[in-house]
N, C-alpha and C positions, 0 to 999 in steps of 0.2 A: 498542618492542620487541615481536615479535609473541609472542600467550601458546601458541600451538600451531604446528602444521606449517603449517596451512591456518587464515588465521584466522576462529574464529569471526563467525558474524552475531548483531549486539547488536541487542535490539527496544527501541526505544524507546519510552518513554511519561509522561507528565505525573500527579502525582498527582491526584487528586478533590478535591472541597472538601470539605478538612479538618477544618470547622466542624464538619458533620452529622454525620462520621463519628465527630470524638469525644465528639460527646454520645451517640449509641447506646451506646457502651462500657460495660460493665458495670464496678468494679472487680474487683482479683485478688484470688482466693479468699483466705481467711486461710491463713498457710502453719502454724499450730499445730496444722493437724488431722494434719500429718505433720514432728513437729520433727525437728532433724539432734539426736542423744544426744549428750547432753554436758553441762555446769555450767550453758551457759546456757539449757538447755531451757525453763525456765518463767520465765525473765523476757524472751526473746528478743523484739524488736518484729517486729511482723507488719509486711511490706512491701507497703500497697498502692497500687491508681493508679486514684486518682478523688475525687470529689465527697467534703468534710468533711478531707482528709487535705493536710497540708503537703507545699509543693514540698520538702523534704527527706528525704521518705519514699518514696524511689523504691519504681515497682513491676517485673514482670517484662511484656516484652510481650506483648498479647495478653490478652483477659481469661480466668476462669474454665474452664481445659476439665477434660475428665475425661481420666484417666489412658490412657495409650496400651495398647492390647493388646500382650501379649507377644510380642517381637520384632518391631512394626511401625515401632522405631527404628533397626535395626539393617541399615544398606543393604549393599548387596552391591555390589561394586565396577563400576564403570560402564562398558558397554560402549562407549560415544562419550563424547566429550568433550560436559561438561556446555553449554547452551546459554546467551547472559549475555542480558540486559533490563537496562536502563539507565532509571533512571528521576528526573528531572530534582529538584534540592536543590542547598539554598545548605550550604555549612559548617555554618549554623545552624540550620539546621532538616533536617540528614541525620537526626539519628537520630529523630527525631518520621516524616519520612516513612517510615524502615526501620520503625518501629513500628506504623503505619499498615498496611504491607506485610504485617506478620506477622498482621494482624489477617484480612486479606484473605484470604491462604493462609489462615489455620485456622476462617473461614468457609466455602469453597472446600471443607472435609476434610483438609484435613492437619493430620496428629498433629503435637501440638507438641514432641514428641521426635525430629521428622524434621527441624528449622529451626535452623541457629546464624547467628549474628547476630555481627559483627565492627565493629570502629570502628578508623579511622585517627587520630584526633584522642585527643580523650578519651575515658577509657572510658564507656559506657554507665550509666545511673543506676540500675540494675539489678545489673549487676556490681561497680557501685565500694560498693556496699550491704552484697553477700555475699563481698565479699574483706575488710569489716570485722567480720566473724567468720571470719575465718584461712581460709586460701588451701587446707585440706586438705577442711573441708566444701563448700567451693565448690569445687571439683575433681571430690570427691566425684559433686556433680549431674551435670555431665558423662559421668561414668561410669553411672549410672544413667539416661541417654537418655530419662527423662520429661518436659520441658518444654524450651519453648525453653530455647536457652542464649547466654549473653553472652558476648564477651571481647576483650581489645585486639588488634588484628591484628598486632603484634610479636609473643604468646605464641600464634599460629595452630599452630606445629609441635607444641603441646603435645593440641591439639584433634582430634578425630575426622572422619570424613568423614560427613556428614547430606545426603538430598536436596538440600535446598537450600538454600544459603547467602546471607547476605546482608550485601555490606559497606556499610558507611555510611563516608563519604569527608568525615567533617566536623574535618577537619584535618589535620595532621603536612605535615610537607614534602612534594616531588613526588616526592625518592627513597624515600621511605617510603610512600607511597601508590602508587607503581611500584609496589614492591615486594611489596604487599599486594595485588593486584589477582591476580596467578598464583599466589599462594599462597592467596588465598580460591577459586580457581576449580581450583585441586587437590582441594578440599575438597570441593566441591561433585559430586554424583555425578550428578542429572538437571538442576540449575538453580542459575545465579548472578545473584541481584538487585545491581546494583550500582547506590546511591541517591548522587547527588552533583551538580557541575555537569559536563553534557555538554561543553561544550571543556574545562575540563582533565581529565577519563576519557579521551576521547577522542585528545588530545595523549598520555597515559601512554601509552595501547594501544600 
């Protein structure tokens, strides 16, 4: 089903080797130098992503940036429909390549309160982190447009529109990844990354 009048052109492309790119990576800042107020403030685990820390401590993607200037998350509504890039991932390694991807925009320049990042599958090891400190502080981040942000692509209507989105297509059924593909690219104001396998995107479209 097409997603516009006129369907967009998707640029396709293969990711880099993965290797290199994740040893450059820095881990994520500690998040205690800005806790969310509350009971758990001083016992709260810092969530990061790299070298000495357990697969169970997810981090956010993208390493260390600094805070976004004010209002350079805050996009104004798009005057054309945003453009998609497709870029090649199995189920299992979607979100590792959408993390990859975020790494790249926010070398590139862009504010990490310009990026949301969507999953068809399972959520994100990031998201499923800060929704286990209640779904009102991880909401919260959203609304405050400082860092990238995570979320399942069922709860996309609850999300704001950011430059550029990026869905990772690492599971759910075909009608639920239909389905998620025009509703991340609503979302999206200049740019839709869509990380998955090119024939079934492709078939959805």
């Amino acid at each position: 089903m097409p997603l516009t009048p006129e369907e967009p052109q998707i640029y396709e492309s293969v990711p880099g080797a993965r290797a290199s790119a994740g040893a450059s990576r820095t881990p994520q800042a500690s998040r205690t130098a800005a806790p969310i107020p509350g009971p758990r403030q001083a016992s709260r685990p810092t969530p990061p992503r790299g070298a000495g820390k357990g697969p169970s401590t997810p981090g956010r993607p993208g390493g260390p940036r600094q805070a976004n200037p004010p209002g350079s998350a805050k996009p104004s509504s798009p005057a054309t429909t945003a453009r998609i890039q497709l870029i090649a991932a199995t189920d299992a390694t979607a979100v590792e390549v959408a993390d990859e991807t975020v790494d790249k925009l926010l070398d590139e320049g862009r504010a990490p309160g310009e990026i949301l990042l969507l999953t068809t599958g399972g959520q994100h090891p990031w998201a499923e982190h800060e929704l286990s400190f209640g779904e009102d502080s991880y909401w919260r981040q959203l609304a405050d447009a400082e860092d990238v942000f995570c979320a399942h692509a069922s709860v996309v209507t609850r999300t704001t529109q950011r430059p550029v989105v990026l869905l990772a297509v690492n599971g759910g059924t075909d009608p639920e990844a239909a389905a998620a593909l025009p509703a991340a690219l609503d979302k999206a104001t200049e740019q839709l990354i869509v990380c998955g396998d090119p024939e079934r995107v492709r078939a959805l479209l």
